[in-house]
DRENKOL-271238 format. One record per residue: residue in three letters; x, y, z of N, C-alpha, C in turn. Coordinates in steps of 0.02 Angstrom, whole numbers, plus 50000, padded with zeros to 5 digits. Example, Ala and Ser with C-alpha at 12.3 -4.5 7.8 and 13.67 -1.06 7.14 Angstrom:
% residues 2
ALA506604971650390506154977550390506604983550390SER506424988850354506844994750357506455000250394
This chain:
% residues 395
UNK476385083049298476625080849364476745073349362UNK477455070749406477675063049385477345060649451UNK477415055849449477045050849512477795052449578UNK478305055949546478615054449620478495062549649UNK478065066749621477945072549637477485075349686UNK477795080449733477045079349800476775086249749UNK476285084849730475635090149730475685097049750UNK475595097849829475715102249863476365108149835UNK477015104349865477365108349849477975109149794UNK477455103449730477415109749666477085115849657UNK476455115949689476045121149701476385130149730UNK476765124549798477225131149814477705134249776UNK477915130449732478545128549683478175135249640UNK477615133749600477335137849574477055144849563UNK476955144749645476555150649673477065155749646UNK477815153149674478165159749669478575162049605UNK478715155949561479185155149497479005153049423UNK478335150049441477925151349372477925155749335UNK477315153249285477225160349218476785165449243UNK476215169349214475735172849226475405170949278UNK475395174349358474935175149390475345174749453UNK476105171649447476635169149482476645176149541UNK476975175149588477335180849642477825186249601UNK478345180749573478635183449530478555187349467UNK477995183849432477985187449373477435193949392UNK477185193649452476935199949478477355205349467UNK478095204049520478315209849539478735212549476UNK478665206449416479205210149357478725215349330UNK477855212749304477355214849274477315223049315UNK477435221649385477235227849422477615235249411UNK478225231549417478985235849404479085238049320UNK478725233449273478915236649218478315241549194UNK477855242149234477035247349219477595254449260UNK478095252049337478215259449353478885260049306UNK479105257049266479555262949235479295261849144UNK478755264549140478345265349072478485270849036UNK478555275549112479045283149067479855282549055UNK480075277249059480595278849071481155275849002UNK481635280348971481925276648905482215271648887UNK482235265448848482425259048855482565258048784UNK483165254548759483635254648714483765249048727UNK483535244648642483495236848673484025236648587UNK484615232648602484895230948540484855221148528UNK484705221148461484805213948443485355213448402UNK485595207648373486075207948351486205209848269UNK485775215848241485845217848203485305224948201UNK485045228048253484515234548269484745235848339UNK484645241648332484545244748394483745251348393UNK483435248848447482825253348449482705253348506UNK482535263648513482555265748561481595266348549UNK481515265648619480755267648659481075273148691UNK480755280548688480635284248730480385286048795UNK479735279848813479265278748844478745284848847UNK478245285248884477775289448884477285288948821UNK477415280248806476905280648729477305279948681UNK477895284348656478155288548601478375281948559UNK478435283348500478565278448460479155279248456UNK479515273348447480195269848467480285272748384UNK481185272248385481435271948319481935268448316UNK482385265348247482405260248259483245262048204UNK483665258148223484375260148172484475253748159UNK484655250948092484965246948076485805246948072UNK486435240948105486925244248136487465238248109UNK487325231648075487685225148062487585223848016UNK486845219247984486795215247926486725221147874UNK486405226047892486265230247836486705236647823UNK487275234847849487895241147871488195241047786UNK488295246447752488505244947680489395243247719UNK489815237647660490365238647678490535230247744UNK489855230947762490095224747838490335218447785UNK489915216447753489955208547718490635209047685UNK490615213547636491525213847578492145215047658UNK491825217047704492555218147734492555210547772UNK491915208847805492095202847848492305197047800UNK492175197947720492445190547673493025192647687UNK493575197147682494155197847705494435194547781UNK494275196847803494235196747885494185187947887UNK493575186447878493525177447870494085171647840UNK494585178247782494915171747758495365169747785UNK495765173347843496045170247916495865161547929UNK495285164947950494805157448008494925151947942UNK494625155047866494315149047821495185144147810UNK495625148647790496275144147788496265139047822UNK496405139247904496535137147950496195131347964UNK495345132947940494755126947920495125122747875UNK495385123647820495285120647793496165115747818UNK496385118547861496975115747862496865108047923UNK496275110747986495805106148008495565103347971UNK495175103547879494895098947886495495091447829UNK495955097047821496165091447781496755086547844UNK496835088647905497285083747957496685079347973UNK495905081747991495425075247989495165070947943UNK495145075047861495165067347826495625070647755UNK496165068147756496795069247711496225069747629UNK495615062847643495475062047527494875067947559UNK494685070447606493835073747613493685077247562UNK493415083147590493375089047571493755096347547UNK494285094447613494485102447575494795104647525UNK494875099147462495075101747404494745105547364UNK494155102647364493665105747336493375110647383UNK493335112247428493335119847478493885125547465UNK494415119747442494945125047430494775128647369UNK494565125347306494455127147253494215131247226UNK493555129947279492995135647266493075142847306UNK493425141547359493765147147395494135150347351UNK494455148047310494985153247276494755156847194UNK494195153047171493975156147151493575162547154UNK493075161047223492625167347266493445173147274UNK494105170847286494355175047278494775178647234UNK494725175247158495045179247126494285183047097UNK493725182647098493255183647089493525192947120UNK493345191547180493235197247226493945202247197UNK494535199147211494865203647176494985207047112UNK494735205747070494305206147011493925213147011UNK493245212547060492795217247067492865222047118UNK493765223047145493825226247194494365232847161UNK494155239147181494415246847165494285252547197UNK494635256147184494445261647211493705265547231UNK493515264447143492705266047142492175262847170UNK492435256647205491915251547229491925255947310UNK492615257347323492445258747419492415266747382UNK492365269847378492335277947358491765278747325UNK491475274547285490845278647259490095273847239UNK490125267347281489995260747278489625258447358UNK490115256647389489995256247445490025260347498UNK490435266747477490315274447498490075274347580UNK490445271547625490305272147680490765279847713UNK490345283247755490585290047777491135289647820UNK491065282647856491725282847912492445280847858UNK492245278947791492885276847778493305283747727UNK492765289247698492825292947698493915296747664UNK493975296447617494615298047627494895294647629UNK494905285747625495295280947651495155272347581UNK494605276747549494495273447482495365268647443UNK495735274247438496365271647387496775267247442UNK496625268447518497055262547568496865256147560UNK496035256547566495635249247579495595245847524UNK495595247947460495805244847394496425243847406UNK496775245247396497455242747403497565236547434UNK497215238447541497445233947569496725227547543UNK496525227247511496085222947491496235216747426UNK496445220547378496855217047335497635214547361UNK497915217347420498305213547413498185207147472UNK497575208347508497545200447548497145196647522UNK496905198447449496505193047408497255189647364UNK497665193347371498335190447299498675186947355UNK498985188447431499275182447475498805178847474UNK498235178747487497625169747512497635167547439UNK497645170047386497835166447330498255161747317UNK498735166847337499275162847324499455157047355UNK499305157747416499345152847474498755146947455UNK498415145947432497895144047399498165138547357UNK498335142647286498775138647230499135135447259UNK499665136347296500235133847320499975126947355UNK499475128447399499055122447421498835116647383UNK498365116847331498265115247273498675112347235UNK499325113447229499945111247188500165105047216UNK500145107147302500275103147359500285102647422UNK499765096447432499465095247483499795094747540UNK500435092747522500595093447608501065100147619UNK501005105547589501045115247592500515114447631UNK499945111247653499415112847697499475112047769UNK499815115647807499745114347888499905117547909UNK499635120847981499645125448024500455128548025UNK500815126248028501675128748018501505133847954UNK501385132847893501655136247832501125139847834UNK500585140147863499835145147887500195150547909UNK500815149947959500725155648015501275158447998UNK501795153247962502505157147911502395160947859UNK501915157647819501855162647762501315166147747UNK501025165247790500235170747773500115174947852UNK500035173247930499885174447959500195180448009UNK500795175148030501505179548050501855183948014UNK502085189048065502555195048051503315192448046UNK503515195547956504125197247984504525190947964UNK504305184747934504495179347924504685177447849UNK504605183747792504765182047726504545189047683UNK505155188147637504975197347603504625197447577UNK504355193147538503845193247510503065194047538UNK503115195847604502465195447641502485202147683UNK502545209047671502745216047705502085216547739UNK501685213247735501035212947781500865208647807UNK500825204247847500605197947885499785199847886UNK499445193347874498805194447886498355193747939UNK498595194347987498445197448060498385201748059UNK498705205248019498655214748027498155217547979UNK498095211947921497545212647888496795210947920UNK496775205347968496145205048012495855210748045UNK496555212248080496455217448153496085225348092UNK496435227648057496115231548013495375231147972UNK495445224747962494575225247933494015226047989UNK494315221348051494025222348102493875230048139UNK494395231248146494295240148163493835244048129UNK493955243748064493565247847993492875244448012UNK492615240648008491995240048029491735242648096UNK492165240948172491965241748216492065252948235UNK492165255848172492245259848171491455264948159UNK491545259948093490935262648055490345260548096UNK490295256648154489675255448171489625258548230UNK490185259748263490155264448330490095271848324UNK490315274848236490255280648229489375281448221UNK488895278048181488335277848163487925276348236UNK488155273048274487765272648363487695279248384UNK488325280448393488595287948438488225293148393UNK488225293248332487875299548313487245299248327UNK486735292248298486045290548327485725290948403UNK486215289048444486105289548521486025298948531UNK486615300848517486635307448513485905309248500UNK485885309448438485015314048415484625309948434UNK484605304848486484045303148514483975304648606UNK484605310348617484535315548666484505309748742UNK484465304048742484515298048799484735302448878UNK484155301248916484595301648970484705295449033UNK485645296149006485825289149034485745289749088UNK485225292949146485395291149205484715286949225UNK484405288349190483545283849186483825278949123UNK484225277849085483935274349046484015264649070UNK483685263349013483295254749018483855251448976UNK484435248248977484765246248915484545236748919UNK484375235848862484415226948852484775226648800UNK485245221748785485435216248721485105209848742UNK484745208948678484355204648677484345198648627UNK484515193548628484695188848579485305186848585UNK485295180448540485985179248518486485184348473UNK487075185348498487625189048484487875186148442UNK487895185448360488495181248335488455173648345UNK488945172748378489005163748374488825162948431UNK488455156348436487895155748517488185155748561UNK488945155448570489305157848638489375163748661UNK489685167848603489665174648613489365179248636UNK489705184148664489415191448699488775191548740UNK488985186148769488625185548850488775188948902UNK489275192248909489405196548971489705204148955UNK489505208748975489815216348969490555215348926UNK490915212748964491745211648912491725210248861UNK491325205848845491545202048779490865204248732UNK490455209148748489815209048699490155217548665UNK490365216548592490385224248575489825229048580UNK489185226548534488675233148541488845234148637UNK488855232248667488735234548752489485239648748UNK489935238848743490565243148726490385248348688UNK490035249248631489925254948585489125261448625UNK488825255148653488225260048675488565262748749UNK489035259848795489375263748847489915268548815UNK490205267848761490785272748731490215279448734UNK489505278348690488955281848666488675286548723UNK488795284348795488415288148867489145291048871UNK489745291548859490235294948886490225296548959UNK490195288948956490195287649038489555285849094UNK489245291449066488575294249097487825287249117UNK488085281849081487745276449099487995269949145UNK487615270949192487925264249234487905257049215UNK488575252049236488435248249201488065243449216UNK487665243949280487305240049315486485240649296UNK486535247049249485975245749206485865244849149UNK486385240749133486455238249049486195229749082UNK485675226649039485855216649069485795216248978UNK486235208848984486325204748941485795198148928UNK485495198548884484935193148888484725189648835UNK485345184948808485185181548768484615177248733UNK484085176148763483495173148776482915176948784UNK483225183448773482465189248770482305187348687UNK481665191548691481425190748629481665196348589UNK481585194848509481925198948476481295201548412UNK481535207448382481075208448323481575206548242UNK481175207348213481635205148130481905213548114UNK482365212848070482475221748058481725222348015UNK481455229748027480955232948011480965233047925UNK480375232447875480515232247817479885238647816UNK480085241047749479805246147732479425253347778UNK479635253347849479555256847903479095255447943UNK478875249247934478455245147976478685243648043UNK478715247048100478735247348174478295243448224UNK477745238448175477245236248227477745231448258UNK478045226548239478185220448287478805222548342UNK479175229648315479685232448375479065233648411UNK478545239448412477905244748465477835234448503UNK477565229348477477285225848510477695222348537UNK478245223548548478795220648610478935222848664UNK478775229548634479075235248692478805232148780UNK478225232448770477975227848844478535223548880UNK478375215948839478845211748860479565213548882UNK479895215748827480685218648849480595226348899UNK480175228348910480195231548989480325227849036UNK479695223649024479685220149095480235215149101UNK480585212549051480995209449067481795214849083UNK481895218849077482235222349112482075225049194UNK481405226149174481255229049260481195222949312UNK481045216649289481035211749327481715211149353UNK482365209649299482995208049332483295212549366UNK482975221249369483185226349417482785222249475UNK482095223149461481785219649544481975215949581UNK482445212149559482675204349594483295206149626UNK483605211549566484495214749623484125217849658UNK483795222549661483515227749724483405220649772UNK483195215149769482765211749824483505208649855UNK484045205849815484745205049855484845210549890UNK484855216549854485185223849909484865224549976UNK484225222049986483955225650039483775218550085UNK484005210950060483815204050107484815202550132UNK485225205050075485865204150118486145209750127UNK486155216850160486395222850156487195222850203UNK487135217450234487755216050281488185212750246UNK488165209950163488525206650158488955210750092UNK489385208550067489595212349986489275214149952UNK489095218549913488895218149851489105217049793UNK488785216649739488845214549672489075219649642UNK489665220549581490015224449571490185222449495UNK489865224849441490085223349372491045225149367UNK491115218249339491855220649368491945224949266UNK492305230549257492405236349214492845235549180UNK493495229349202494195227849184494565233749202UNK494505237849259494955241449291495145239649325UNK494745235449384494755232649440494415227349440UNK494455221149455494135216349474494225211449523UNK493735207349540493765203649619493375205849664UNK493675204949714493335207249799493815215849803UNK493285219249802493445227049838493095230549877UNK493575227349939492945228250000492475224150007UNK492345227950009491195229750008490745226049954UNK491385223049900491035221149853491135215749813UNK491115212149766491455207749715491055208449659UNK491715206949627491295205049528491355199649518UNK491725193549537491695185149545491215180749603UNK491265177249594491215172549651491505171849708UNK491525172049763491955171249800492155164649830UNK492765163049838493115155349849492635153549921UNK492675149049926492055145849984492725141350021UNK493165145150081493665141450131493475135450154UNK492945134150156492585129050214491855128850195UNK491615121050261490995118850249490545125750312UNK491085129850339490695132950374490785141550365UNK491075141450297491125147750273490535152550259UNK490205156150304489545158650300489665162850245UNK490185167750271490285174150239490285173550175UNK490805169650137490635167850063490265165750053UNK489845160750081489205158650048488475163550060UNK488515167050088488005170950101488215177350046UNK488665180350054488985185149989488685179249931UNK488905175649927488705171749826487755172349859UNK487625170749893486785170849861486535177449889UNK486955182549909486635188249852487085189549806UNK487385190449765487675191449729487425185849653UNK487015179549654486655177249616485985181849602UNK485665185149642485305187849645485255195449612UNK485965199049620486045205649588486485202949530UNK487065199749515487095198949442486765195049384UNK486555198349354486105194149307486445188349276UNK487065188149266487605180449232487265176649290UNK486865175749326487015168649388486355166249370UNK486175160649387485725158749399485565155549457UNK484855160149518484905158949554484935151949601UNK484965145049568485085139849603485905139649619UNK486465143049573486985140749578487425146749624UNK487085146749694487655147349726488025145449762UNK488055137949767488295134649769488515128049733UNK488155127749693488315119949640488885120349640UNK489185123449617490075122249593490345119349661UNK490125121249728490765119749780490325112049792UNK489815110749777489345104449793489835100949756UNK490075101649696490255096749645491005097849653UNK491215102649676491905100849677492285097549757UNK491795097849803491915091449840491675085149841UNK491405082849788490985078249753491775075049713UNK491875079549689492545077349646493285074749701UNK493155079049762493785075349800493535070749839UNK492985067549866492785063049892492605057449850UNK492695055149800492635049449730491685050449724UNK491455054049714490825056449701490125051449748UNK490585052849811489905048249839489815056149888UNK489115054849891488675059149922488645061149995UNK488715051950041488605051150088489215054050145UNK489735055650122490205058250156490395066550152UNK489685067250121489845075250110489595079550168UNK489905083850201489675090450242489285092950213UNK488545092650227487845098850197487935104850221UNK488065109150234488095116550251487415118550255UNK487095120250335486545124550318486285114650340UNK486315112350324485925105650340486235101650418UNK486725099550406487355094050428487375097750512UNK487325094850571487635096750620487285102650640UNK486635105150606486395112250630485595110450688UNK485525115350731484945111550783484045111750748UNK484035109050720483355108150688482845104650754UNK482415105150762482005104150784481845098450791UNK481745091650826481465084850787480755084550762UNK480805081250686480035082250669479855075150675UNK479275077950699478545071250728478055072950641UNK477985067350622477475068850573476845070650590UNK476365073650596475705074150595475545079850667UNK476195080750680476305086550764476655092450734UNK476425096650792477095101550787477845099650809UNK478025104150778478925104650793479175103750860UNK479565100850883479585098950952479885105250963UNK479965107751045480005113751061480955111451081
């Protein structure tokens, strides 16, 4: 506590938003003991493990790092981005690095094309979704290791062949030279698929024989997704796309949350389940808590919109509801501002201080950021009572 802090009401501050013993962490602790029976399917960004509840021991699929096939297809897939790196890094320092990035890049790829055949995806890496498709993915494999080669050498020969123009003419773009009957965009979008194939086929069958019923079930993603921006919200997070493909429908999406900041387990080694069994607690309750908190919007604003995962069928205000924010007309716009704080409250993306910061700051921005000329809403012009210090409220 700082010296400009009243005591008191940190105290209140506390009572309700603290750790263990909090109001709050009551009603999460309370809510995740009543759904103990109930099934919860927590994915990180490389497991997915289901709790049954009722006790039962969770089981656990490995679905990314340990996918045979993910790493040889994403070095493909990567040499897109790595070009392009290196075409950034040689416009920021012409003597740097990327010659020698280049170098070693093209070796890792005549390397790979080298150790790449039929027998490697057919009887090697023998993944079931690719199945039948062995003599394509060799093919299309050696030949986007022989264009980034080439494109490579050519680089190498000469330095200024290096820039985003001759990136997107001769390696990237369609259709721009005969010698290129494949653009490697089409080579991305394909490795990409082939993976996102093989891992949605291995969900869907696992979900399957683990009999889920999506109308109770508990879904968390938990952790960082990939790159620390990534797959924060239903749209943009795949496993959340593959485990709703997986309910064929049958799961709502208002009980899937995204929670980057939950805790996570390591993948399981040798069938060792203790550190998934000793999470299971925590990641309840942190699911049943962020149900507790929308239930507490549904039933403190019932007059106002509700919260509406927008699906990309529809999105916005419909009706009764929104999947955004809603624009705030005025300093006396109740309706939208009362819609955003519940609607911080039932979507888990918000955090409940900001339902309003943005319009605080963006008339902050048209008034040259002075304070004193701002309309308070809820403060400004409303009949408060006059306060007497050490009295009651005047009547």
């Amino acid at each position: 506590m700082t010296d400009h802090d009243c005591p008191a009401m940190i105290d209140l501050f506390n009572t309700y938003t603290a750790g263990p013993g909090s109001i709050g962490h009551n009603l999460a602790a309370t809510m995740g003991r009543a759904t103990a029976n109930d099934p919860l399917l927590v994915a990180t960004s490389t497991d997915l493990a289901f709790y049954p509840g009722q006790g039962a021991a969770p089981t656990v699929l490995g679905f990314r790092m340990s996918t045979r096939g993910f790493k040889e297809l994403a070095g493909i897939s990567h040499l897109g981005p790595a070009l392009a790196t290196l075409v950034a890094l040689r416009i920021a320092e012409p003597d740097g690095v990327w010659r020698a990035d280049a170098e070693r890049l093209l070796v890792e790829v005549l390397r790979s094309r080298a150790d790449n055949s039929v027998a490697l995806w057919q009887d090697v890496i023998q993944v079931a979704a690719y199945r039948g498709r062995a003599q394509a993915i060799a093919a299309m494999v050696d030949y986007a290791l022989a264009v980034t080669a080439r494109y490579l050498q050519k680089v190498l020969a000469d330095p200024g062949y290096l820039c985003y123009e001759t990136l997107r003419t001769d390696y990237l773009d369609d259709g721009s030279r005969a010698d290129l009957p494949v653009s490697f965009n089409r080579i991305m979008i394909a490795t990409f698929f082939l993976v996102g194939m093989d891992i949605s086929t291995r969900i869907i069958d696992w979900l399957d024989a683990q009999q889920v019923d999506w109308t109770r079930a508990m879904v968390l993603i938990a952790g960082k997704q990939g790159r620390p921006t990534a797959g924060v919200t239903w749209r943009t997070n795949s496993v959340a796309g593959m485990v709703l493909a997986a309910s064929r429908g049958a799961l709502a999406l208002d009980r899937l949350y995204i929670a980057p900041h939950a805790p996570t387990f390591a993948t399981p080694r040798g069938g060792d389940l203790s550190e998934v069994c000793k999470l299971e607690p925590a990641l309840r309750g942190l699911w049943a808590g962020t149900r507790a908190v929308v239930n507490l919007g549904r039933h403190m604003f019932p007059e106002y919109p509700a919260f509406r995962p927008d699906t990309g069928l529809a999105g916005g205000a419909q009706g009764d509801t929104v999947s955004e924010m809603p624009a705030i007309a005025g300093n006396r716009d109740w309706q939208a501002m009362v819609t955003r704080l519940r609607m911080v409250m039932e979507d888990p993306r918000q955090l409940l201080s900001g339902a309003v910061s943005d319009y605080a700051a963006q008339q902050l921005a048209l008034n040259g950021n002075d304070p004193s000329v701002l309309f308070v809403p809820g403060l400004d012009d409303e009949p408060y009572p006059t306060f007497r210090r050490n009295s009651e409220p005047s009547k």
